[in-house]
C-alpha positions as semicolon CSV with decimal commas, in nm:
position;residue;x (nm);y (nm);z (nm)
1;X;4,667;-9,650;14,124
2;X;4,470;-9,752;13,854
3;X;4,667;-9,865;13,526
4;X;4,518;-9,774;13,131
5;X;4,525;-10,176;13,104
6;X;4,269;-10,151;13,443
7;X;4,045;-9,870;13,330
8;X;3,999;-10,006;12,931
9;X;3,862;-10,358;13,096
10;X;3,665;-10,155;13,371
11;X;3,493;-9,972;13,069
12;X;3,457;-10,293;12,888
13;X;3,312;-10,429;13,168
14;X;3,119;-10,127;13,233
15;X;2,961;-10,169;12,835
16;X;2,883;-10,530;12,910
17;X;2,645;-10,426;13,147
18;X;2,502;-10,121;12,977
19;X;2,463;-10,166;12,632
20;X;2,449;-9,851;12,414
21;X;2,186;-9,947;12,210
22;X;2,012;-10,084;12,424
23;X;2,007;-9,816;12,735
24;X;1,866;-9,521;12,746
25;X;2,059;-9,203;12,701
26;X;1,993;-9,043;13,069
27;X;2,019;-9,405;13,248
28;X;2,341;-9,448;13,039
29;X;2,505;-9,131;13,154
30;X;2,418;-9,146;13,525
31;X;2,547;-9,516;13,523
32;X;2,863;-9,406;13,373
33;X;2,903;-9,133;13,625
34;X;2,831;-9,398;13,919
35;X;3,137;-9,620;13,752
36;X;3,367;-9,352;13,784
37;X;3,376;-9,281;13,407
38;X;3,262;-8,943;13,386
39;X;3,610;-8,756;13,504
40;X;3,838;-9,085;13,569
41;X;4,052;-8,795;13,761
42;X;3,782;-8,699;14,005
43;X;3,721;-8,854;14,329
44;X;3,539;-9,165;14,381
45;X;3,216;-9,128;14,417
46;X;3,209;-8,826;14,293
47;X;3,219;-8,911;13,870
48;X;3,554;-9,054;13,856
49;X;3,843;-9,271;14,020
50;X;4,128;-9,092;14,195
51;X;4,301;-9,192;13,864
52;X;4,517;-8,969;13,620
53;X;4,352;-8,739;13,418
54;X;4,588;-8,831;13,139
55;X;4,384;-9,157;13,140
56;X;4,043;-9,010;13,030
57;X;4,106;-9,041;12,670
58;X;4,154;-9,468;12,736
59;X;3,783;-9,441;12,864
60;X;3,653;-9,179;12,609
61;X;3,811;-9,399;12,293
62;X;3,627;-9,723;12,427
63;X;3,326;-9,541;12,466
64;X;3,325;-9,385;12,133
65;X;3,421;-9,742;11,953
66;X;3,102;-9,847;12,124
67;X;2,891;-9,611;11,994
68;X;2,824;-9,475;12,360
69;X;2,620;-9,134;12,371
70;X;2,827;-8,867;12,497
71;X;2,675;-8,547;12,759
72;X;2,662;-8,288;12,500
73;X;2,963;-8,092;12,579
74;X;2,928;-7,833;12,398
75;X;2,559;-7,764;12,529
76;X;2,714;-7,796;12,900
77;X;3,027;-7,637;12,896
78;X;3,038;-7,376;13,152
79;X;2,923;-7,655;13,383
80;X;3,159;-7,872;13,294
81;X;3,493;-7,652;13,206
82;X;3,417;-7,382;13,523
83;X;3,133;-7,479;13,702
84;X;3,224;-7,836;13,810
85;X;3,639;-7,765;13,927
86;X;3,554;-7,466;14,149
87;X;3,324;-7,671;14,314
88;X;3,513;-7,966;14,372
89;X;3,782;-7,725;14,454
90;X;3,600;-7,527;14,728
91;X;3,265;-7,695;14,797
92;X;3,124;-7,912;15,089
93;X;3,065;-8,254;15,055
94;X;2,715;-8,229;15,049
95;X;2,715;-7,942;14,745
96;X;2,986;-8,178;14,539
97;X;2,681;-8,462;14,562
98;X;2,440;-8,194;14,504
99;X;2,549;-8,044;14,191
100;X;2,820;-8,256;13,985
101;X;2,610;-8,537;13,891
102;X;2,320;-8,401;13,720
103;X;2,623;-8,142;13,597
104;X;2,791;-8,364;13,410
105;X;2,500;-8,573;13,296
106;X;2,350;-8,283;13,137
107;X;2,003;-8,314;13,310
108;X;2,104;-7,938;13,500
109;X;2,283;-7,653;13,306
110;X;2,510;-7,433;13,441
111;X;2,557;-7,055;13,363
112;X;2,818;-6,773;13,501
113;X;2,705;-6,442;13,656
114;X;3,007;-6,270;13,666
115;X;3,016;-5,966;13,374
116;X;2,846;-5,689;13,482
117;X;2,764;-5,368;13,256
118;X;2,959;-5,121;13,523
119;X;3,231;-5,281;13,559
120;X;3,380;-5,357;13,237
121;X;3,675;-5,540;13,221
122;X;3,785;-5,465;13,608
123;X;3,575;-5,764;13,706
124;X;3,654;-5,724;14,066
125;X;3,529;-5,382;14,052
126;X;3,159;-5,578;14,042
127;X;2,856;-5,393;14,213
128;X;2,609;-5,703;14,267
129;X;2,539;-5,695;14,604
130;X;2,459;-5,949;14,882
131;X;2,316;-5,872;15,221
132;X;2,325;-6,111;15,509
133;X;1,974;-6,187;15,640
134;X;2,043;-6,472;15,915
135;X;2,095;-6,780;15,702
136;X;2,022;-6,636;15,368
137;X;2,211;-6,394;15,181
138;X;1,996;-6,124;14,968
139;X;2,114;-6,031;14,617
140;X;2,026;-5,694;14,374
141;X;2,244;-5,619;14,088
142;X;2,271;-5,665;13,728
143;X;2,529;-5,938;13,527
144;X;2,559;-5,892;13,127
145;X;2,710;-6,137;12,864
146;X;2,560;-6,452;13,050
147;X;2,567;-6,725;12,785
148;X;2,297;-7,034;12,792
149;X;2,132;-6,802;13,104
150;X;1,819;-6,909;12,902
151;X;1,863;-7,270;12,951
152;X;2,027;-7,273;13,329
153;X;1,915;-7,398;13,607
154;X;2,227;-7,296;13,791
155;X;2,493;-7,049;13,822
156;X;2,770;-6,926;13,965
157;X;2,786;-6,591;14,145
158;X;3,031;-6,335;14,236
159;X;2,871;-6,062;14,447
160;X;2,979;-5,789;14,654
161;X;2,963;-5,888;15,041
162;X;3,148;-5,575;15,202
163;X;3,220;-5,227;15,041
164;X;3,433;-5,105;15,291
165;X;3,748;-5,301;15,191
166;X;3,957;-5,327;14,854
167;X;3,757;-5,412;14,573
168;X;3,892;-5,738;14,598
169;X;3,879;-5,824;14,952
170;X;3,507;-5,797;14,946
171;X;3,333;-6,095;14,707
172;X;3,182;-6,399;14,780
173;X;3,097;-6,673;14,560
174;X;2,764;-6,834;14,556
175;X;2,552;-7,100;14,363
176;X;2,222;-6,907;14,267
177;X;1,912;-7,057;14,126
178;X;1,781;-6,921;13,822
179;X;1,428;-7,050;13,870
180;X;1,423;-6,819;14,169
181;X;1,199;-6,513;14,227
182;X;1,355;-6,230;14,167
183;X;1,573;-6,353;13,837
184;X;1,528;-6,245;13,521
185;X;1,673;-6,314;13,246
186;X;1,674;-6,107;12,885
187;X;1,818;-6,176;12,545
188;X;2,081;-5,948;12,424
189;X;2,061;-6,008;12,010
190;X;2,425;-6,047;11,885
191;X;2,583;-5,934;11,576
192;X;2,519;-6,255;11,438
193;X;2,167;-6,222;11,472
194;X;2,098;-6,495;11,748
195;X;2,090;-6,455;12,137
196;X;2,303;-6,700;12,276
197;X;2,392;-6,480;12,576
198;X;2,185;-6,228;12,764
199;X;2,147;-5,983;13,073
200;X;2,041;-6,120;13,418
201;X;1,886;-5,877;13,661
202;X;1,875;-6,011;14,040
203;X;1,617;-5,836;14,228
204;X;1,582;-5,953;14,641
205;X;1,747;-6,279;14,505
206;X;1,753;-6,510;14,864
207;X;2,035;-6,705;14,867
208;X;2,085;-7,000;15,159
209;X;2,398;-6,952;15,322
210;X;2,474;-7,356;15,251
211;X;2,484;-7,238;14,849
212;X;2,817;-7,035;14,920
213;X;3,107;-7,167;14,808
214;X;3,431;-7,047;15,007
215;X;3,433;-6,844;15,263
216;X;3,253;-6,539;15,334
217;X;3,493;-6,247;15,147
218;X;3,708;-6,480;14,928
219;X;3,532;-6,505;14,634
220;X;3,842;-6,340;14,430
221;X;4,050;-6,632;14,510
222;X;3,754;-6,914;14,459
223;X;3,654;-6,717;14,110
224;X;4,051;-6,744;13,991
225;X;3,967;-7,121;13,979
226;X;3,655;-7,082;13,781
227;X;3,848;-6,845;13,550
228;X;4,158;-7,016;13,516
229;X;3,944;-7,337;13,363
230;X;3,775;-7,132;13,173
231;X;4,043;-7,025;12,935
232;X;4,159;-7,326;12,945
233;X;3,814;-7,460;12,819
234;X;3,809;-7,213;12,543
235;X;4,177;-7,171;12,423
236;X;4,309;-7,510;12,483
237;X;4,014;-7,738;12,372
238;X;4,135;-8,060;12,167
239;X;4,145;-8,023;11,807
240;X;4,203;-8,263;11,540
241;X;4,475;-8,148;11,262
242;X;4,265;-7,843;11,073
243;X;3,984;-7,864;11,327
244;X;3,857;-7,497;11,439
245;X;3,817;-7,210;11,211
246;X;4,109;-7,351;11,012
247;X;3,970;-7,619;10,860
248;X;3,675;-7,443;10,654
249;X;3,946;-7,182;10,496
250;X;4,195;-7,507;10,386
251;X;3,890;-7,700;10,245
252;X;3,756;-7,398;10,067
253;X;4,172;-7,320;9,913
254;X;4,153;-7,736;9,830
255;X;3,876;-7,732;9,612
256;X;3,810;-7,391;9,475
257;X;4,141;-7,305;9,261
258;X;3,969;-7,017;9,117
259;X;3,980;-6,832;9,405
260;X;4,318;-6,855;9,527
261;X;4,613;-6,587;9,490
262;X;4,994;-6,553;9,585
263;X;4,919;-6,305;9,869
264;X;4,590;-6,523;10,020
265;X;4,853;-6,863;9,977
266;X;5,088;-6,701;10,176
267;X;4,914;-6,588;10,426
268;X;4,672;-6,907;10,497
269;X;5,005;-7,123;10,485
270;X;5,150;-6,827;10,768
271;X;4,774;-6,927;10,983
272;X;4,803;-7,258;10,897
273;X;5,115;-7,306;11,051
274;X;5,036;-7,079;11,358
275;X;4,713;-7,311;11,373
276;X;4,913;-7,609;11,449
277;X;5,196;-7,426;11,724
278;X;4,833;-7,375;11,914
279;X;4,734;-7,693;11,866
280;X;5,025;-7,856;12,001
281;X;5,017;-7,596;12,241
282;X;4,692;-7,663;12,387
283;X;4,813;-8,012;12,405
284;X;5,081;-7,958;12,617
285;X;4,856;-7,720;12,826
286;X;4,614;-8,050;12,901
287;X;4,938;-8,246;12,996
288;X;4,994;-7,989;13,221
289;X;4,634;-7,957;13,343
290;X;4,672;-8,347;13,423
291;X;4,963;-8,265;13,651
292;X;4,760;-8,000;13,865
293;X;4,524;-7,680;13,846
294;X;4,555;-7,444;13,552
295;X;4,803;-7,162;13,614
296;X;4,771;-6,836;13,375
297;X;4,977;-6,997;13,080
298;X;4,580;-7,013;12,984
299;X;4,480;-6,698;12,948
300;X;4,811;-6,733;12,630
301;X;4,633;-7,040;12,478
302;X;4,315;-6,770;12,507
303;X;4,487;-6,470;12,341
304;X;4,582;-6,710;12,080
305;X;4,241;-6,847;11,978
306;X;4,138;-6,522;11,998
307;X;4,375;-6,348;11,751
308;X;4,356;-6,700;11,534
309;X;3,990;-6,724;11,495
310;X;3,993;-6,365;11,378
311;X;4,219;-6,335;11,143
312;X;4,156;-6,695;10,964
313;X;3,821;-6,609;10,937
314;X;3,876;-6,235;10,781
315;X;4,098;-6,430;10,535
316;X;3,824;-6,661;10,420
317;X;3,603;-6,370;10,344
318;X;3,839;-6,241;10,153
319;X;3,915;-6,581;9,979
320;X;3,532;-6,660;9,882
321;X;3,482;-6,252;9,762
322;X;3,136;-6,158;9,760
323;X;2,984;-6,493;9,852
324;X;3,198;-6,447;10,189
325;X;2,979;-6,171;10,286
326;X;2,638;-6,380;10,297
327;X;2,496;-6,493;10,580
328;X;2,154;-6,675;10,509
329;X;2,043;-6,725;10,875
330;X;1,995;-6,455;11,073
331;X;1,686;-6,503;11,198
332;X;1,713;-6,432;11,665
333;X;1,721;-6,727;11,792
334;X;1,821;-6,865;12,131
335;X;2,096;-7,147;12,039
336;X;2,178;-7,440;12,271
337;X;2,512;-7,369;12,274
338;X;2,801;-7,143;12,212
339;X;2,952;-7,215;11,844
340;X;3,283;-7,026;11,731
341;X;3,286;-7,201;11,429
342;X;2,982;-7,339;11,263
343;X;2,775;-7,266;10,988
344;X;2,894;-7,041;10,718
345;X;3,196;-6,816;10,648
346;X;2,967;-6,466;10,732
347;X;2,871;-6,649;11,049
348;X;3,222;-6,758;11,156
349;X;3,358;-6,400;11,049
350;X;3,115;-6,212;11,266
351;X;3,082;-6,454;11,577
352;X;3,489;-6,445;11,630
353;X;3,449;-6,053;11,713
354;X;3,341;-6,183;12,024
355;X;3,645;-6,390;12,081
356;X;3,872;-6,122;12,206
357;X;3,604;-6,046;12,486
358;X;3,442;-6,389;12,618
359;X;3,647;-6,543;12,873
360;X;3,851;-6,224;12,983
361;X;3,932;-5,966;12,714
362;X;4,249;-5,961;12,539
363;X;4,382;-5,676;12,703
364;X;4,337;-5,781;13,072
365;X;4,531;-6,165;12,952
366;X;4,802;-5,981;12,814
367;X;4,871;-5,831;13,091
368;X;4,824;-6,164;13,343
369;X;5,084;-6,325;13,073
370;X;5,280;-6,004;13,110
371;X;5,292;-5,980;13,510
372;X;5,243;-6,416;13,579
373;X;5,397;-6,591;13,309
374;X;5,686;-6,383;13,189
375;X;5,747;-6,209;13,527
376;X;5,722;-5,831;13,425
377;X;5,714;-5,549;13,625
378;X;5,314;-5,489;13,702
379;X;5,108;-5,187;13,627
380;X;5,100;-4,917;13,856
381;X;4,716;-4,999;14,034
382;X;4,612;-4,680;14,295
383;X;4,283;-4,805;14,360
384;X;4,465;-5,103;14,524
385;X;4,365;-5,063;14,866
386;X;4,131;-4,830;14,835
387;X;3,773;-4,916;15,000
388;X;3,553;-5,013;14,692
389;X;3,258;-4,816;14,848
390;X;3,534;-4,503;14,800
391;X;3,608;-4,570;14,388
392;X;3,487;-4,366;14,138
393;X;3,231;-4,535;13,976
């Protein structure tokens, strides 16, 4: 079992023989990967060491006092936050060699095609379908809300594999290849102006059987893995003390006087303090997450964000008046990666809309903290076991 004392002179060790400032960026990152100090958690061989998870941050603080580049998270997180568990989770050996290096080293992004436009929320009520054709699989449908699809290389898939058993029953999971015929991918302009997500049509998509992860028909389970990280990834994110949406509104009350009143103090103190409980929430999510897989006491830490991000940033546009209203760049553009809180207070207002929907909408967590967490009775469900090919659609 490797120690923190072991893995701080391993990544000294490590630095010795690749100098930041003297390697480049790519040969840096794949060397760190091949030391086992990508995910220190992970297998050997595979990006990390068997080790604790808990122990990442030992590596990650060395690395940082070095001046080490880091893998652009933020550019790569669906890879890294969905893409890479489910597939140590339920790939081969072979795909886990494949895929999670040039994953985590940012040199292939990752996108998810799960959303699609007739489905809504009931995600397992999905209509992208895949027909056998000896070892390939072939795949029409459309996905919606598909975030960095522009820039992916990869991405996971949840199509429909048989309609004649519950909706649920009937999904596989697959690794498809966006720079294969047959994908297409369009920008869908946001609110905000920009196109960071889009629509992906799949026309006669072929698919190699050895790109499936799971088995044939248990996609559900193998996507509750992907999803389960996901709000994780998005809800329960490390933040320093006033980092997020937070921190912009407190700055802003700090040094404009002028603008502040007894009802906006009250109620930024009230957010302020709700801030921190999901702060320290989140953290004890990750200590959790170090013990084992994410359970739904994520998709909380996601409401949470949610409702947060919303409401602190309506109460910044209402602290700045007028001024809170401008938004000076809102020019489409395809952005290299999802921000929730950047740029100015009109951005940050109208970008958290999207919060309550991203990652599972509000209304379908509440009920998974409803039915999973707390233990409630659940909602009466008479399309159950129903065939899907027999729902009304």
């Amino acid at each position: 079992m490797t120690d923190a004392e072991e893995l701080r002179s391993r990544t000294r060790e490590f630095l010795d023989r690749h100098p930041p400032a003297s390697t480049d960026r790519p040969d840096f990152l794949r060397a760190r990967f091949d030391a086992g100090l990508a995910w220190v958690h992970y297998p050997e061989g595979l990006g990390g060491l068997g080790a604790p998870r808990s122990l990442q941050g030992v590596v990650d603080a060395e690395l940082e006092a070095a001046g080490a580049p880091d893998n652009d998270p933020r550019r790569i997180g669906i890879g890294l936050g969905m893409a890479a568990p489910t597939i140590l989770a339920y790939g081969t050996e072979e795909q886990k060699r494949r895929y999670l290096r040039p994953l985590w080293t940012g040199e292939e992004v990752w996108c998810q095609l799960f959303s699609e436009p007739g489905a809504g929320s009931d995600l397992a009520a999905l209509g992208t379908r895949a027909v056998r054709d000896g070892d390939t699989w072939v795949v029409d449908g459309q996905k919606v809300w598909t975030s960095s699809a522009h820039l992916a290389r990869w991405a996971i898939l949840i199509a429909r594999t048989d309609p004649n058993v519950p909706k649920h029953q009937g999904i596989t999971y697959f690794v498809c290849d966006m720079t294969d015929p047959g994908v297409e991918v369009r920008p869908l302009r946001q609110i905000t102006g920009e196109a960071e997500f889009n629509e992906v049509f799949l026309t006669g998509v072929r698919i190699p059987d050895s790109r499936r992860l799971g088995a044939v028909g248990d996609g559900w389970r193998v996507a509750q893995t992907t999803l389960n990280n996901e709000r994780v990834a998005i809800g329960g994110m490390a933040q320093p003390r006033e980092g997020g949406m937070i921190g912009p509104v407190a700055k802003t009350w700090r040094e404009r006087p002028e603008l502040r009143t007894h009802d906006l103090h009250q109620r930024l103190l009230t957010l302020w303090v709700e801030a921190e409980v999901a702060r320290f929430t989140g953290e004890r999510l990750r200590q959790q997450l170090a013990a084992g897989q994410p359970g739904p006491e994520g998709a909380g830490m996601k409401l949470a964000f949610a409702r947060l991000n919303q409401e602190i940033s309506g109460l910044e546009v209402e602290l700045r008046g007028e001024e809170g209203l401008l938004y000076d760049d809102w020019a489409m553009r395809r952005p290299e990666h999802v921000d929730f809180t950047g740029r100015d207070a009109g951005y940050r207002y109208l970008r958290s809309k999207g919060n309550s929907i991203e990652g599972g909408t509000s209304e379908v967590l509440l009920n998974i903290v409803a039915e999973r967490v707390l233990g409630l009775p659940a909602e009466p469900r008479t399309d159950k076991d129903v065939a899907w090919k027999d729902l009304a659609r």
